[in-house]
VEXDREN-2710 file (C-alpha; in Angstrom, 1 decimal):
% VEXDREN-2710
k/r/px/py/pz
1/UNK/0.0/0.0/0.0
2/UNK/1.6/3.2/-0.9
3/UNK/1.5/5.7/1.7
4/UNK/0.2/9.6/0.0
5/UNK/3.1/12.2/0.2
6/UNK/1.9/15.1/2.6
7/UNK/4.6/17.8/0.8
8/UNK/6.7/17.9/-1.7
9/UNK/10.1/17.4/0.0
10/UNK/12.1/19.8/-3.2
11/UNK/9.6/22.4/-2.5
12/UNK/10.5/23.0/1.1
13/UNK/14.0/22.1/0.8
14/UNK/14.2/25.8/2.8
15/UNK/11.8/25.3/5.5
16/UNK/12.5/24.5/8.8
17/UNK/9.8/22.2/9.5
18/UNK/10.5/19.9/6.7
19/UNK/13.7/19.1/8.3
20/UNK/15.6/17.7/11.5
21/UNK/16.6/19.4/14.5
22/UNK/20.3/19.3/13.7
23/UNK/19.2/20.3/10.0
24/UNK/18.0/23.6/11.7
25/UNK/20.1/26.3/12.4
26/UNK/20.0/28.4/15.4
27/UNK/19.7/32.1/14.2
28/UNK/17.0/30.7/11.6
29/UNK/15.1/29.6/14.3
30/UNK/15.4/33.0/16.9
31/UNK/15.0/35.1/13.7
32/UNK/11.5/32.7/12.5
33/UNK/10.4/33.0/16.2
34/UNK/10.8/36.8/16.6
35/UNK/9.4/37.6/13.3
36/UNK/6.2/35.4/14.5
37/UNK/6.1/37.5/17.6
38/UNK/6.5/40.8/15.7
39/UNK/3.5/39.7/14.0
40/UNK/1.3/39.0/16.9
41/UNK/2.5/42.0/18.6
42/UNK/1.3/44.0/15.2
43/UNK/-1.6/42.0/14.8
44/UNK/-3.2/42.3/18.8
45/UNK/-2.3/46.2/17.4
46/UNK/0.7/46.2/20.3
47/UNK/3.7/48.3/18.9
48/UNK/7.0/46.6/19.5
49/UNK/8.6/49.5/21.5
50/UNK/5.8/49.6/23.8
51/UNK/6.0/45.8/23.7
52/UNK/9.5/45.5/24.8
53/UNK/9.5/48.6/27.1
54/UNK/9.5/45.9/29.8
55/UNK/10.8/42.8/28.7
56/UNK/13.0/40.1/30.0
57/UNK/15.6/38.4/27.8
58/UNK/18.3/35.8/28.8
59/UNK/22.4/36.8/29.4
60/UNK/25.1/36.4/31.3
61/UNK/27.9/38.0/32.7
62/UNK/31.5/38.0/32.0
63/UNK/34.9/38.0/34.4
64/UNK/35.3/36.9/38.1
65/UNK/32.7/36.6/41.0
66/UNK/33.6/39.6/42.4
67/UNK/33.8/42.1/39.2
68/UNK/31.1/40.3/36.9
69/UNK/30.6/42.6/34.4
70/UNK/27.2/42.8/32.4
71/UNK/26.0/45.3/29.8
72/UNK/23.8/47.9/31.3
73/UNK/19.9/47.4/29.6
74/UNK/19.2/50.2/26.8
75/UNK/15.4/50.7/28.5
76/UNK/13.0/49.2/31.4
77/UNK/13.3/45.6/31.4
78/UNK/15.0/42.4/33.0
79/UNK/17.8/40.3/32.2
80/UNK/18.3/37.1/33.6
81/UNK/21.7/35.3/33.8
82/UNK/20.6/31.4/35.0
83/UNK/24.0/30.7/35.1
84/UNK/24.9/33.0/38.5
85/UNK/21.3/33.5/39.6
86/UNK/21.8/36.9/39.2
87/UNK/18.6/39.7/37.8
88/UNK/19.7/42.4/36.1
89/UNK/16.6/45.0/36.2
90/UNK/16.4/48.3/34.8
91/UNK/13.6/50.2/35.8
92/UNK/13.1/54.5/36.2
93/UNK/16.5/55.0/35.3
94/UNK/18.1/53.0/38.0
95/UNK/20.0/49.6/37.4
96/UNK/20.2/46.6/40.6
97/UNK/21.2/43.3/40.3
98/UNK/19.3/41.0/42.4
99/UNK/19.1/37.1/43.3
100/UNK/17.1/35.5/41.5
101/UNK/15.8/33.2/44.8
102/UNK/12.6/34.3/46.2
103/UNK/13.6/35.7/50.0
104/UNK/11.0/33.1/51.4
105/UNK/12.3/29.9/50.5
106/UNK/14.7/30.5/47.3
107/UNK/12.6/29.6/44.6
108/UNK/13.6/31.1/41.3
109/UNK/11.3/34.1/40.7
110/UNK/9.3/35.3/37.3
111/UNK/9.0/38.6/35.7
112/UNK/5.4/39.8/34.8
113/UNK/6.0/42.5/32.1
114/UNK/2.3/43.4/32.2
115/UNK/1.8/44.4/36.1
116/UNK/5.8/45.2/36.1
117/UNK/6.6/43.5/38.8
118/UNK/8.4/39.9/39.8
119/UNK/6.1/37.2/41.5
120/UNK/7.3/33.7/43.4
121/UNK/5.8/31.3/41.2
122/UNK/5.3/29.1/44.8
123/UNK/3.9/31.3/47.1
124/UNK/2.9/34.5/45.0
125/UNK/4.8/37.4/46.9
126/UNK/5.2/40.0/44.9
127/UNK/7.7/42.8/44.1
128/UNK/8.4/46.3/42.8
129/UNK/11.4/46.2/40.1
130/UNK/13.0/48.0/42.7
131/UNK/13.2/44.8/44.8
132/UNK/10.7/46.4/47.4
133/UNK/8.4/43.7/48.9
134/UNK/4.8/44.6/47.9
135/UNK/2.9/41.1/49.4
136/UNK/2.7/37.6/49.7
137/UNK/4.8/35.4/52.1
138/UNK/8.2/37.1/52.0
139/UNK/8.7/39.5/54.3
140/UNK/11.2/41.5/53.1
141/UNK/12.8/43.0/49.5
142/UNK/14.9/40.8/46.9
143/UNK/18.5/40.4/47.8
144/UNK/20.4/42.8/46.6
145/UNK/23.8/42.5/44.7
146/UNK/26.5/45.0/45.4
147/UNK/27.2/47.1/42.0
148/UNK/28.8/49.8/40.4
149/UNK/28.9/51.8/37.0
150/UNK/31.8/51.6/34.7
151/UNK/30.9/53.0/31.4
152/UNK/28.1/50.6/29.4
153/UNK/28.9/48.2/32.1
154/UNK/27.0/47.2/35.5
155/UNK/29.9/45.5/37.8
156/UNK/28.4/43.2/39.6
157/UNK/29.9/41.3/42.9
158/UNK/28.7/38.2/43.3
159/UNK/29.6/38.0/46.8
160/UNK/28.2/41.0/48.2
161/UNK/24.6/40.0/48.8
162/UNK/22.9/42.5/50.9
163/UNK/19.4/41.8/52.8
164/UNK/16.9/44.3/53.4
165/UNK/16.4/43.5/56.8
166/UNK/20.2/43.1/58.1
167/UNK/21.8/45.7/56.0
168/UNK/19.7/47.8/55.3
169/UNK/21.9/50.9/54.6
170/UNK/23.6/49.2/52.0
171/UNK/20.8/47.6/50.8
172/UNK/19.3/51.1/49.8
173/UNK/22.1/52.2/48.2
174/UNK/22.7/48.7/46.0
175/UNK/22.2/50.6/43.1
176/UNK/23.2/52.6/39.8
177/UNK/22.2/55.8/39.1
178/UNK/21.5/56.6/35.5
END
């Protein structure tokens, strides 16, 4: 019994879904998968800019523990390094680096672009993109990560992790000024 063809295989030679994963090349599938999000962004009548004025994207940082070094976010938005647990937020032209643990009981936390805000997936506190606690569980602010400006670049130290509630004076001023 002969089986009917569903495609021509010549005639999508180029497309991605005709072939196998390791047939597909990286950048062809980020650039497929933005342009599809471009178009639902355009299409739900959402401009890009305004779109992306809060985002989150994925990075990480370069150099040593106590000098990691990542680039400084061109507008309001997160960037998460998995790697070092580390938040990079950029929010009313200030810059913090936060842990990405959940001060309750360390659970990784999640950005929600449309309230601004980050949320524990586990027990639904809920912060500013300042770090300030607004509810929930937690009862303090996001760790805060010891930085410092040098040109495009937020320094970062990886071992100076300040708590709200303990050190609080350097907790307030774990920040970059832009």
């Amino acid at each position: 019994m002969n089986t009917p063809r569903l495609h021509d295989d010549a005639a999508c030679a180029s497309c991605a879904v005709g072939r196998s994963a390791d047939q597909v090349e990286r950048r062809e599938f980020v650039l497929g998968a933005l342009s599809s999000l471009a178009a639902a962004l355009g299409a739900i009548g959402l401009a890009p800019s305004r779109a992306f004025a809060s985002s989150v994207s994925f990075g990480s940082g370069v150099g040593a523990r106590t000098d990691k070094a990542y680039p400084i976010p061109a507008a309001d938005g997160v960037v998460i390094d998995k790697g070092e647990s580390v938040i990079i937020a950029r929010f009313e032209d200030k810059v913090y680096a936060f842990s990405l643990a959940c001060p309750h009981q360390n659970t990784a936390l999640r950005w929600l672009a449309g309230p601004k805000r980050f949320q524990c997936p586990k027990h639904e506190s809920k912060y500013r993109p300042s770090g300030e606690f607004i509810e929930g569980r937690a009862t303090r602010g996001l760790d805060r990560f010891a930085v410092r400006r040098d040109g495009e670049q937020l320094q970062v130290n990886l071992d100076a992790l300040y708590e709200e509630d303990k050190q609080a004076a350097e907790w307030k001023a774990a920040f970059v000024q832009l």
